[in-house]
C-alpha positions as CSV (number, residue, x, y, z in Angstrom):
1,X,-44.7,62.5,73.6
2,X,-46.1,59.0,73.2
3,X,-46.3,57.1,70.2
4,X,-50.5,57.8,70.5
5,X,-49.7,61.5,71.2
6,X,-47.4,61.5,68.2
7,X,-49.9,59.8,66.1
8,X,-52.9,62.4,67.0
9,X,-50.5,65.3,66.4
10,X,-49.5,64.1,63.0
11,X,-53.3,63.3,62.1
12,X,-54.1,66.8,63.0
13,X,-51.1,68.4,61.0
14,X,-52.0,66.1,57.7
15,X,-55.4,67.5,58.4
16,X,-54.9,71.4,59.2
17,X,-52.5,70.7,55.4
18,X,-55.5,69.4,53.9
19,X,-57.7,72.0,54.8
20,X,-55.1,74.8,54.0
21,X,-54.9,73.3,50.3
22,X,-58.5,73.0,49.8
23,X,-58.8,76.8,50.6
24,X,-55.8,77.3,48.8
25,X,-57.8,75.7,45.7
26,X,-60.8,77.5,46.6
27,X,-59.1,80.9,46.8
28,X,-57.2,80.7,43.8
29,X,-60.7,79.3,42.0
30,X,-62.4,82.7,42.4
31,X,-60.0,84.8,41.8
32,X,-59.0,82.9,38.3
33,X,-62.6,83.4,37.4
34,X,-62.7,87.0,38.9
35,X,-59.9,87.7,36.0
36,X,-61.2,85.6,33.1
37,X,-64.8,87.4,34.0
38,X,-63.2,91.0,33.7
39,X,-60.8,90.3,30.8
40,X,-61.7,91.4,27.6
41,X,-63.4,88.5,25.6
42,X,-60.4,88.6,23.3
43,X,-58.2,87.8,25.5
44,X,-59.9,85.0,27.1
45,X,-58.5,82.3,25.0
46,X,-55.1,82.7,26.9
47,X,-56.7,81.3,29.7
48,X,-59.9,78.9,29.0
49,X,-60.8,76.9,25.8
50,X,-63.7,74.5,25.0
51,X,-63.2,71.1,26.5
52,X,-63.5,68.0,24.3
53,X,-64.4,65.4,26.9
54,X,-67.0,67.6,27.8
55,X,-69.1,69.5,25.1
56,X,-70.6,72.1,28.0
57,X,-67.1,72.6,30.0
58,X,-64.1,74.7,29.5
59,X,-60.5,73.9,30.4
60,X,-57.7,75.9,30.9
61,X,-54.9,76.4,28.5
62,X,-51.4,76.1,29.4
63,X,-51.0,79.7,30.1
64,X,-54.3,79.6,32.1
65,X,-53.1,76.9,34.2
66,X,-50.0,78.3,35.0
67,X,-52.2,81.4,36.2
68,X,-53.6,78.9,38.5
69,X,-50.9,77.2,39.5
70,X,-49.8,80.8,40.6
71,X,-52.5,81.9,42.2
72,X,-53.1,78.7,44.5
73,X,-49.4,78.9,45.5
74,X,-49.6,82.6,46.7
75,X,-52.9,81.8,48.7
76,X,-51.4,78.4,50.4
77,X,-48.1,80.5,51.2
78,X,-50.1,83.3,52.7
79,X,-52.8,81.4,54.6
């Protein structure tokens, strides 16, 4: 392999890895909001609480983001 092939292949890799995140993100996005829509609303301050830098937005707790962190893991390991 030539240093161009070489370049190209590694372009392509850094992009197939950028697109596998971004679905990763995407994936775990719904399903995060699939389980805060369905929870019960007392529960749904584990998750989300209002944000303060912006009055109409929400945020996720610690224990929300860990959720997240979980579920985007599973979906980039299993893509």
């Amino acid at each position: 392999m030539n240093q161009q092939q070489k370049a190209e292949h590694d372009k392509l890799v850094d992009t197939l890895i950028a697109r596998d995140s971004e679905r990763a993100y995407r994936i775990a996005d719904r399903i995060f909001w699939i389980v805060i829509e369905n929870s019960p609303a007392r529960n749904i301050d584990f998750f989300i609480e209002p944000d303060p830098d912006n009055p109409d937005g929400t945020r996720n707790t610690e224990r929300g983001q860990e959720l997240f962190n979980e579920l985007e893991e599973f979906a980039r390991c299993n893509l």
